[in-house]
C-alpha positions in Angstrom: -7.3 112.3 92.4 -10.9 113.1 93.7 -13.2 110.2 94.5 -15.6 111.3 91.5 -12.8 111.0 89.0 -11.7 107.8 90.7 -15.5 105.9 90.8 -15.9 107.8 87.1 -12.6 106.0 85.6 -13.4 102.5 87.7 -17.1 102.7 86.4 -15.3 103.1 82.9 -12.8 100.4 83.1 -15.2 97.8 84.1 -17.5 98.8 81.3 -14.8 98.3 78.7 -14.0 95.0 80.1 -18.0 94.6 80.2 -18.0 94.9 76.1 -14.9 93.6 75.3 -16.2 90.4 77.2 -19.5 90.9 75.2 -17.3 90.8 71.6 -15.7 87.1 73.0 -18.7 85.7 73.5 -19.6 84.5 70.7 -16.2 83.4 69.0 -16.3 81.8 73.1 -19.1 79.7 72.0 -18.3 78.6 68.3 -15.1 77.5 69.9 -16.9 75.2 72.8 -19.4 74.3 69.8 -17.0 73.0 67.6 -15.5 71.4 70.8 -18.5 69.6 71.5 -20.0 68.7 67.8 -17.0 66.6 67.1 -16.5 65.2 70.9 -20.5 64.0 70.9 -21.6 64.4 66.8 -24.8 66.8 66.2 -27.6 64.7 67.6 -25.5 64.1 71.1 -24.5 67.9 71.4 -27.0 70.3 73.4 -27.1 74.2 73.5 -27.1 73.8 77.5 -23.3 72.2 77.5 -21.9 74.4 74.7 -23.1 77.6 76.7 -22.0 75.7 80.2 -18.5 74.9 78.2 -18.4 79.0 77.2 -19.1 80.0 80.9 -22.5 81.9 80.1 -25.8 80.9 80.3 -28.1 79.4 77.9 -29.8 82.2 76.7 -26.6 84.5 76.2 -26.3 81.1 73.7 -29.4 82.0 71.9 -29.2 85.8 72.1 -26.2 85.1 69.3 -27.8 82.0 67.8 -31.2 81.4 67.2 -30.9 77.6 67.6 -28.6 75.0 67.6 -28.8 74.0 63.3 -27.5 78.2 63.4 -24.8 77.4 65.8 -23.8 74.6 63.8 -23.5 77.0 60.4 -22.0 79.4 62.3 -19.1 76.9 63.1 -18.7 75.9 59.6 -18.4 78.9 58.6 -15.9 80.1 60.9 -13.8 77.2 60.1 -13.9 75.5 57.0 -16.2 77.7 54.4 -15.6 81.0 55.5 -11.8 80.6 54.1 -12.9 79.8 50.7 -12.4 83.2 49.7 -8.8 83.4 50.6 -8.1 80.1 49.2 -9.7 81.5 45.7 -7.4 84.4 45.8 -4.4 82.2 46.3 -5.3 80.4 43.2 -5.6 83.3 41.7 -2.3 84.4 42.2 -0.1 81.3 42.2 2.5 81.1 39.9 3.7 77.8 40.3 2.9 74.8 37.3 -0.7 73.0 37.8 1.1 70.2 39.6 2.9 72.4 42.4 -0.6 73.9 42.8 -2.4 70.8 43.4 0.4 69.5 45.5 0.2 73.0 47.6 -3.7 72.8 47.6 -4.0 69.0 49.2 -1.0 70.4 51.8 -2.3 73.3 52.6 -5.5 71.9 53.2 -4.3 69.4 55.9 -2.5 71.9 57.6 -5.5 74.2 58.3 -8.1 72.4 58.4 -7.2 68.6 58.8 -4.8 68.8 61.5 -7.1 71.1 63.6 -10.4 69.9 65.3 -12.1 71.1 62.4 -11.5 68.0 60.6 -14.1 66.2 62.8 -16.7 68.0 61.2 -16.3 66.3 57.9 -16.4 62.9 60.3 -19.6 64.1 61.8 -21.5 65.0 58.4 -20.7 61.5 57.3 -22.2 60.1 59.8 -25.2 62.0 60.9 -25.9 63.8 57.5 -28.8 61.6 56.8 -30.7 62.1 60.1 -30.4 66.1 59.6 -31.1 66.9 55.7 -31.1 71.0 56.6 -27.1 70.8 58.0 -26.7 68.5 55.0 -27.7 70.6 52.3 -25.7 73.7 53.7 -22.6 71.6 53.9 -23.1 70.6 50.5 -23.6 74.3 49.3 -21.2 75.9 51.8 -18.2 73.0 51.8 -18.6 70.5 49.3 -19.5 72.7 46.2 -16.8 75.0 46.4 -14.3 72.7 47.6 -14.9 70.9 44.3 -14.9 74.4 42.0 -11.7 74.9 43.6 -10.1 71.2 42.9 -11.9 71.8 39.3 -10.3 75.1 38.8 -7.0 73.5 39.4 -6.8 71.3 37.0 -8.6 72.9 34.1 -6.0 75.2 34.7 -3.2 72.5 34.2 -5.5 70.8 31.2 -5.5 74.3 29.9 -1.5 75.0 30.0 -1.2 71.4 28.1 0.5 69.9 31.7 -2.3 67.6 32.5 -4.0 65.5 29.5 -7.7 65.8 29.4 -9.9 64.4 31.1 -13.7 63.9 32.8 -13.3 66.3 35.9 -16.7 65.5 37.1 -15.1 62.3 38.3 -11.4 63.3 38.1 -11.4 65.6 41.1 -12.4 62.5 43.5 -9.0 61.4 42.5 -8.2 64.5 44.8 -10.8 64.2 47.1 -11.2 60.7 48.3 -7.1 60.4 49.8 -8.1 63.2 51.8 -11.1 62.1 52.7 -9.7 58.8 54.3 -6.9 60.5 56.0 -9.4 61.9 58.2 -11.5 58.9 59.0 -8.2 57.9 59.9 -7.6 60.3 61.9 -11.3 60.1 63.6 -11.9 56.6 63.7 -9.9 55.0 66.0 -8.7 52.8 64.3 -11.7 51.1 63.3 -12.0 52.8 59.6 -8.3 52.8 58.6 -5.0 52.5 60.1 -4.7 55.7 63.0 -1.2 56.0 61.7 -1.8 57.2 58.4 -2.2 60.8 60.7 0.8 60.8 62.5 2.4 60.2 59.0 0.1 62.8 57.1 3.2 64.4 55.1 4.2 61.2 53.7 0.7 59.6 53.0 0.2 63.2 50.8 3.4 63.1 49.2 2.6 59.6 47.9 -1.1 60.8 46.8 0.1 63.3 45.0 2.9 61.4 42.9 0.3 58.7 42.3 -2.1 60.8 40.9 0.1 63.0 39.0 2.4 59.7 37.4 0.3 57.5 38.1 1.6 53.4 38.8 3.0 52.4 35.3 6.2 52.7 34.5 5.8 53.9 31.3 2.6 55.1 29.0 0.2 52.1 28.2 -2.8 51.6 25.8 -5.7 52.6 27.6 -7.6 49.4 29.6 -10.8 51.3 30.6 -14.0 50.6 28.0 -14.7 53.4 26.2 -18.3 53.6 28.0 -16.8 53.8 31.2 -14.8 57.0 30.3 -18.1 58.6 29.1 
């Protein structure tokens, strides 16, 4: 091999390296990001240690995100809301009854996004969401609101089919919510919130969830207790 075509194929390996580098970069620092929002909350977390954590320099940072509020979308996105769509398609094509989809739905949920660091983002919005009203209000629009379509979706579909009675589902998908909700403080809190070993049990915490809010506690069908206003 001459020493042209040598140089010439060197000079072209290390620039493919160059831009394959250059496509990591920024999945790099939403990973460090996510790292670092949930080890040190919003407010604690600055560009400087996300980029240092990535291994580049603070203005690669900003030469993929504009400012630290973008860096923070960016992670939402790439863990939580940006899988909306292909939980939307699975509900479109389950063919399970309304209770093996809520049941799936709740499990599902834990296992990709509870039991990963993700989770500590839910943690951080609750604790910091007042102090920041612009991360707020995308969470709402990017997590919260389609989280709840989704849980609404489900069981209209089972109110639909005649499998679940009717009901208010403007407050009837916090039955689905709120479990799920306190496993992660759980799992976030140290023990201060809620028993720590409610997450090491997650399978059988859900499991009992989901019996309890599809049978309920009674052993057999009562005459409704709740007033009539509070229903409304």
């Amino acid at each position: 091999m001459s020493l042209s075509k040598f140089i010439s194929e060197q000079t072209a390996t290390l620039a493919g390296k160059r831009e394959r580098r250059k496509e990591a970069r920024p999945g790099e620092l939403l990973d460090a990001a996510l790292e670092l929002f949930v080890e040190k909350g919003f407010a604690g977390t600055r560009a400087e240690e996300v980029a240092a954590r990535a291994g580049v320099s603070k203005g690669t940072l900003f030469l993929y995100f504009q400012s630290k509020e973008e860096l923070f979308k960016a992670v939402v996105r790439e863990n939580i809301s940006g899988r909306f769509k292909e939980w939307n398609e699975e509900f479109e094509t389950f063919e399970g009854t309304a209770s093996e989809m809520l049941a799936y739905c709740m499990t599902v949920w834990w296992e990709r996004v509870g039991t990963t660091r993700a989770s500590g983002i839910t943690k951080l919005m609750m604790s910091e969401a007042g102090n920041f009203p612009e991360i707020a209000a995308f969470y709402q629009q990017e997590v919260i609101q389609p989280g709840q379509a989704l849980i609404r979706r489900i069981m209209q579909r089972g109110i639909d089919r005649g499998e679940f009675r009717p009901m208010n589902l403007d407050y009837a998908i916090y039955s689905v919510i709120a479990p799920m909700i306190y496993l992660i403080i759980a799992k976030h809190s140290a023990g201060t919130c809620a028993d720590p070993a409610l997450a090491d049990n997650a399978g059988k915490y859900i499991a009992v969830q989901i019996d309890t809010i599809l049978h309920g506690m009674c052993t057999a069908p009562s005459s409704p207790t709740v007033s009539a206003k509070a229903k409304k």
